[in-house]
C-alpha positions as a Markdown table, in Angstrom:
| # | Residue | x | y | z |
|---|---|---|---|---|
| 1 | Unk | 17.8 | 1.0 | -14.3 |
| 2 | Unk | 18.7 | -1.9 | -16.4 |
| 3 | Unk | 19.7 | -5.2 | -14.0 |
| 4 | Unk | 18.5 | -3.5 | -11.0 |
| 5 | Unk | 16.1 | -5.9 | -9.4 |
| 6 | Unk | 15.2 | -4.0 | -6.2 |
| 7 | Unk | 16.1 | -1.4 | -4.1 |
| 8 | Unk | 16.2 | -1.8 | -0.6 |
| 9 | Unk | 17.2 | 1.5 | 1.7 |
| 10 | Unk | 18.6 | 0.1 | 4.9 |
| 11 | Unk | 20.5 | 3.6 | 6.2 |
| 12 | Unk | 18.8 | 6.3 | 7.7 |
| 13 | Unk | 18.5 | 9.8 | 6.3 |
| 14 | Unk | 18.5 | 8.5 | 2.3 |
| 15 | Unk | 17.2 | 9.6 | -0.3 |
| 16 | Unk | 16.5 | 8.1 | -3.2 |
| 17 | Unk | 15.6 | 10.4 | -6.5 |
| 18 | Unk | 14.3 | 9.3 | -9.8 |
| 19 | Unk | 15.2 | 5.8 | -9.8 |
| 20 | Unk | 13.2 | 3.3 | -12.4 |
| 21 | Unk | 12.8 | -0.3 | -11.9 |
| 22 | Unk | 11.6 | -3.1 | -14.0 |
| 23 | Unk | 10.9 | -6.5 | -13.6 |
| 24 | Unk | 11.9 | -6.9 | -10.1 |
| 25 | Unk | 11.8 | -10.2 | -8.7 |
| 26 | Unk | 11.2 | -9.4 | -5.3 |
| 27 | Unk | 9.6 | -5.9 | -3.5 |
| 28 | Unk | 11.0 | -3.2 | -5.6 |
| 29 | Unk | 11.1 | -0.4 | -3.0 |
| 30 | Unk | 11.6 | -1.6 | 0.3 |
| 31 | Unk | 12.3 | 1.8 | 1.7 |
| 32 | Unk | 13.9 | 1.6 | 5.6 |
| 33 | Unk | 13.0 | 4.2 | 8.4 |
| 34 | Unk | 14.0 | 7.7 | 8.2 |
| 35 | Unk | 14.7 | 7.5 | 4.2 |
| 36 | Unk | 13.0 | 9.2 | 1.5 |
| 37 | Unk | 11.7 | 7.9 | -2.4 |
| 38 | Unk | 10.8 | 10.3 | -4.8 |
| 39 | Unk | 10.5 | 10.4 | -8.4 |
| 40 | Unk | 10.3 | 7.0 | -8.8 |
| 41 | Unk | 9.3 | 4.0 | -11.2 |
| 42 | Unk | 8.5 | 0.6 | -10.7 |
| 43 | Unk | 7.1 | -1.3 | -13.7 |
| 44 | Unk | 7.0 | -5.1 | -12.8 |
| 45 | Unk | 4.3 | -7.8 | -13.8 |
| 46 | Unk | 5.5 | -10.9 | -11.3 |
| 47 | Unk | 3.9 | -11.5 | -7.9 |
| 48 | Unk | 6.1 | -10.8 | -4.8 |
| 49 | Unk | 7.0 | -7.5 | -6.4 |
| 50 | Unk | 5.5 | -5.4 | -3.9 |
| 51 | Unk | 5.9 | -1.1 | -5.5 |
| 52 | Unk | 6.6 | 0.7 | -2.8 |
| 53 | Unk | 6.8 | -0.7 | 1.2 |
| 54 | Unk | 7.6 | 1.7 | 3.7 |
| 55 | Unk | 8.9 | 1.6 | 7.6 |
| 56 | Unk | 9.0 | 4.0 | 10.1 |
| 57 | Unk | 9.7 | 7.3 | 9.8 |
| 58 | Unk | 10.1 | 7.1 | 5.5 |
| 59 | Unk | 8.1 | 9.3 | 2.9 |
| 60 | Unk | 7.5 | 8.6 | -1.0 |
| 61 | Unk | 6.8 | 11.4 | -3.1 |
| 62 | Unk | 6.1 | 11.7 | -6.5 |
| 63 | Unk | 6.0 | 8.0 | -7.4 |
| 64 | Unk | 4.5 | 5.6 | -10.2 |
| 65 | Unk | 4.2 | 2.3 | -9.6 |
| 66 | Unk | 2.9 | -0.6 | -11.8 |
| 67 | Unk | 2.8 | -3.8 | -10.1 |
| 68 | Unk | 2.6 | -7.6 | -9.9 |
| 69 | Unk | 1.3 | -7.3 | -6.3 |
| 70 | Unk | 0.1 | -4.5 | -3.5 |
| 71 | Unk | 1.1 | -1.2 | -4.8 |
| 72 | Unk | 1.5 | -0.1 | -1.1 |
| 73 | Unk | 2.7 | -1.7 | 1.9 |
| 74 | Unk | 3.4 | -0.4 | 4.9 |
| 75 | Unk | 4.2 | -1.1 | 8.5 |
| 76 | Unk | 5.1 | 1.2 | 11.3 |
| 77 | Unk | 4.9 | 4.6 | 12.7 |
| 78 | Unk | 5.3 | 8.2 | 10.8 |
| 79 | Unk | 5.2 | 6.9 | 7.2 |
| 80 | Unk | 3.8 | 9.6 | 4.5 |
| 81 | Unk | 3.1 | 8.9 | 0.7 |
| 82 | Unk | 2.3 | 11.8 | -1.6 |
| 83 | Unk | 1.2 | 12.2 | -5.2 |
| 84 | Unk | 1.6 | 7.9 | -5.5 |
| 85 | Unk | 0.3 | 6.6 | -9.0 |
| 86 | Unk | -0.8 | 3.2 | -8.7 |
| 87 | Unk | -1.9 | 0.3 | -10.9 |
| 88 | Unk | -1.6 | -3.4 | -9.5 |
| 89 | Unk | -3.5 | -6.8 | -10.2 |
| 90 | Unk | -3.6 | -7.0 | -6.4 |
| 91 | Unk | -4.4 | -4.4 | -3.5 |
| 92 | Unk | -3.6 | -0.9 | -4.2 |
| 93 | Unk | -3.2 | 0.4 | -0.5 |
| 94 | Unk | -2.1 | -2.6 | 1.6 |
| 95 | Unk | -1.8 | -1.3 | 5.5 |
| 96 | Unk | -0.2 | -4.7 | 6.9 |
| 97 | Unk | 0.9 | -4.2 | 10.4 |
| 98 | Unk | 0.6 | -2.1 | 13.2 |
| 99 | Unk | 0.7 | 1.2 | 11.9 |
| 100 | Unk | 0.8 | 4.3 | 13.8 |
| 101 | Unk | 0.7 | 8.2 | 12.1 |
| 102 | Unk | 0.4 | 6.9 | 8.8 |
| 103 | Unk | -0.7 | 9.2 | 5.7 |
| 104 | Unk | -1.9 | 9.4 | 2.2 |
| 105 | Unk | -2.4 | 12.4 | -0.1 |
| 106 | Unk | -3.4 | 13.0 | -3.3 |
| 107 | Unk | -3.6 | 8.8 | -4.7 |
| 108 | Unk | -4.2 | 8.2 | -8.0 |
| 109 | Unk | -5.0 | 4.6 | -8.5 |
| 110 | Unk | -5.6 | 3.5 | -12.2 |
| 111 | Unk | -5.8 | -0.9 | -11.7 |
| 112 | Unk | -6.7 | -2.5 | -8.3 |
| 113 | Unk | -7.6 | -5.8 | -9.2 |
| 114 | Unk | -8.1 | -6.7 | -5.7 |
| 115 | Unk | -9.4 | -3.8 | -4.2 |
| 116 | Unk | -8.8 | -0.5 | -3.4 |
| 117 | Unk | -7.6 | -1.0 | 0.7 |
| 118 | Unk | -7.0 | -4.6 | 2.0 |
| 119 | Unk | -6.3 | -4.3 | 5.6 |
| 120 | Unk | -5.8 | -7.7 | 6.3 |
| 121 | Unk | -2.9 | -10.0 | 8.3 |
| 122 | Unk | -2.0 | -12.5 | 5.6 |
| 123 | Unk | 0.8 | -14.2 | 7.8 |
| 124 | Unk | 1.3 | -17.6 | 9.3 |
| 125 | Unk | -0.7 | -16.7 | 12.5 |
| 126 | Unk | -3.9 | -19.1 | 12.2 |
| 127 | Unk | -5.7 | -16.9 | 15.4 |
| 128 | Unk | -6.5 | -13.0 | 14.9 |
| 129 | Unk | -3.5 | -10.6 | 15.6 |
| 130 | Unk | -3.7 | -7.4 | 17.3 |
| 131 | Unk | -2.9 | -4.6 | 14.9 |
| 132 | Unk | -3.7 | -1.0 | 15.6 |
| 133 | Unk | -4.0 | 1.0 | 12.4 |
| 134 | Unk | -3.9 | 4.8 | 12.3 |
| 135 | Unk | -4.1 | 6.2 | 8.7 |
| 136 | Unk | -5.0 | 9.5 | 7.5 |
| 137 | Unk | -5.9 | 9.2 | 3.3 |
| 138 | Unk | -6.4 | 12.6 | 1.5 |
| 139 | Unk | -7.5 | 12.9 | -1.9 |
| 140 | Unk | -7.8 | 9.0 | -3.0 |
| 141 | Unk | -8.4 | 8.8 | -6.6 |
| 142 | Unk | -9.8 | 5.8 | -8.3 |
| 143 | Unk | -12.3 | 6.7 | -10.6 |
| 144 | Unk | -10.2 | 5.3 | -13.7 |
| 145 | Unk | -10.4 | 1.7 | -12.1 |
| 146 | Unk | -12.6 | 0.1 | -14.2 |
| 147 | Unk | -13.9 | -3.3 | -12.3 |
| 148 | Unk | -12.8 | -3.1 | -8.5 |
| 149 | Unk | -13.7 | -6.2 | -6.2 |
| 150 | Unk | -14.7 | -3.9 | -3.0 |
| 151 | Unk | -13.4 | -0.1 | -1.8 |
| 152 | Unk | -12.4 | -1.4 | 1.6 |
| 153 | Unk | -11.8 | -5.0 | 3.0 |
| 154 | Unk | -10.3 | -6.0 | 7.0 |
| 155 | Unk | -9.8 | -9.6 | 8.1 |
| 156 | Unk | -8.1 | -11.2 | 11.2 |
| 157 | Unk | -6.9 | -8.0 | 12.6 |
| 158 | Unk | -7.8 | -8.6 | 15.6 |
| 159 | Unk | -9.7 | -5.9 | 18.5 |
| 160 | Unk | -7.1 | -3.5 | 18.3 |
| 161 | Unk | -8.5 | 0.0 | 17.5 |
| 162 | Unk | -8.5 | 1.0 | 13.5 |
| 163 | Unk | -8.6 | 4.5 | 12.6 |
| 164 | Unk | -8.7 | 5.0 | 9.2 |
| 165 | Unk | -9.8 | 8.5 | 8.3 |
| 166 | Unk | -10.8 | 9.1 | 4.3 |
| 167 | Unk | -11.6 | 12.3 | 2.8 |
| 168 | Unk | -12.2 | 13.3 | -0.5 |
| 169 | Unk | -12.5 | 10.4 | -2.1 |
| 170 | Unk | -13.8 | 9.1 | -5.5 |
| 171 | Unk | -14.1 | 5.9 | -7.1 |
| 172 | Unk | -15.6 | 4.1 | -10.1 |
| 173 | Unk | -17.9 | 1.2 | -9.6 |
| 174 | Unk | -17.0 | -1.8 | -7.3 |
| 175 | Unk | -17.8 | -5.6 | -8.7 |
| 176 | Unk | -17.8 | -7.4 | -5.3 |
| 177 | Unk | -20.7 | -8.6 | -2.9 |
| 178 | Unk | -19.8 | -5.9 | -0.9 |
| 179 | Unk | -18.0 | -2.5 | -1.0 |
| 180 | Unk | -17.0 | -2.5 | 2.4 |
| 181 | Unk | -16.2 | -5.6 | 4.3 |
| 182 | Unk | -14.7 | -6.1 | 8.1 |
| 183 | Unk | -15.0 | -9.2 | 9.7 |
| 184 | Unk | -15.5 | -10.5 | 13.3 |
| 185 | Unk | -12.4 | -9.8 | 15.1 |
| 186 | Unk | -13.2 | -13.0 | 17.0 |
| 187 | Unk | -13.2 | -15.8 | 14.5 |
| 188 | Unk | -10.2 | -18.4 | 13.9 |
């Protein structure tokens, strides 16, 4: 939609069908707990446009995203993405908090400039966080990404327990030191 810069989805029980947004200036779907996306668009090439965030309880379906920054970011408990198109100069699958019943199927991921999963904490915190992880990815798709900097990277997520569960999988060649990369929960 022309002029729309984001949508954010703040009520419960939404849903949101076939919406297309370019250029946002900020995330482009910031999608609130117990809401649904589907059917939806976001072309943008400026960082800080996050394509598709989700909280608790929230599903996207159906979805293409082109992006400026992580083509997935999510946070919370019960969040499901399906049939997700993504192409990003950043992460493609960006599990940022403490997430709890948290699923991917059927991915399709086309540009991941820096990588394929970043589980990382990027905030202000200079000491590890705690942040249990609990992700279920079915069918992740990235054998059209052409130069990839690793498949999986964790930093400063501190000793809380990460489950994340893959299964058929496929990807194109990685450029990176290393394909998968975790490092010591300890460290400052």
């Amino acid at each position: 939609t022309a002029g729309v810069k984001f949508v954010q989805m703040a009520g419960e029980r939404g849903l949101f069908d076939g919406p297309v947004l370019l250029d946002a200036h900020s995330y482009n779907f910031n999608v609130g707990k117990n809401n649904t996306v589907r059917n939806g668009k976001a072309l943008s090439v400026m960082i800080t446009s996050d394509g598709l965030q989700l909280q608790n309880n929230s599903v996207a379906g159906r979805c293409f995203v082109y992006v400026g920054d992580n083509g997935t970011v999510f946070q919370g408990e019960n969040m499901s993405y399906k049939d997700i198109t993504i192409g990003t100069t950043c992460g493609a699958i960006f599990p940022q908090g403490h997430i709890t019943n948290a699923s991917m199927e059927n991915i399709y991921i086309f540009r991941a400039d820096e990588g394929i999963i970043n589980n990382y904490w990027n905030g202000h915190e200079t000491k590890p966080v705690e942040r249990k992880v609990s992700l279920n990815i079915t069918g992740l798709y990235a054998d059209d990404c052409v130069s990839v900097p690793w498949f999986f990277k964790g930093r400063n997520m501190g000793r809380a327990e990460k489950i994340i569960n893959i299964t058929n999988a496929t990807a194109g060649s990685t450029r990176g030191a290393d394909s998968f990369y975790a490092n010591s929960a300890n460290k400052t």
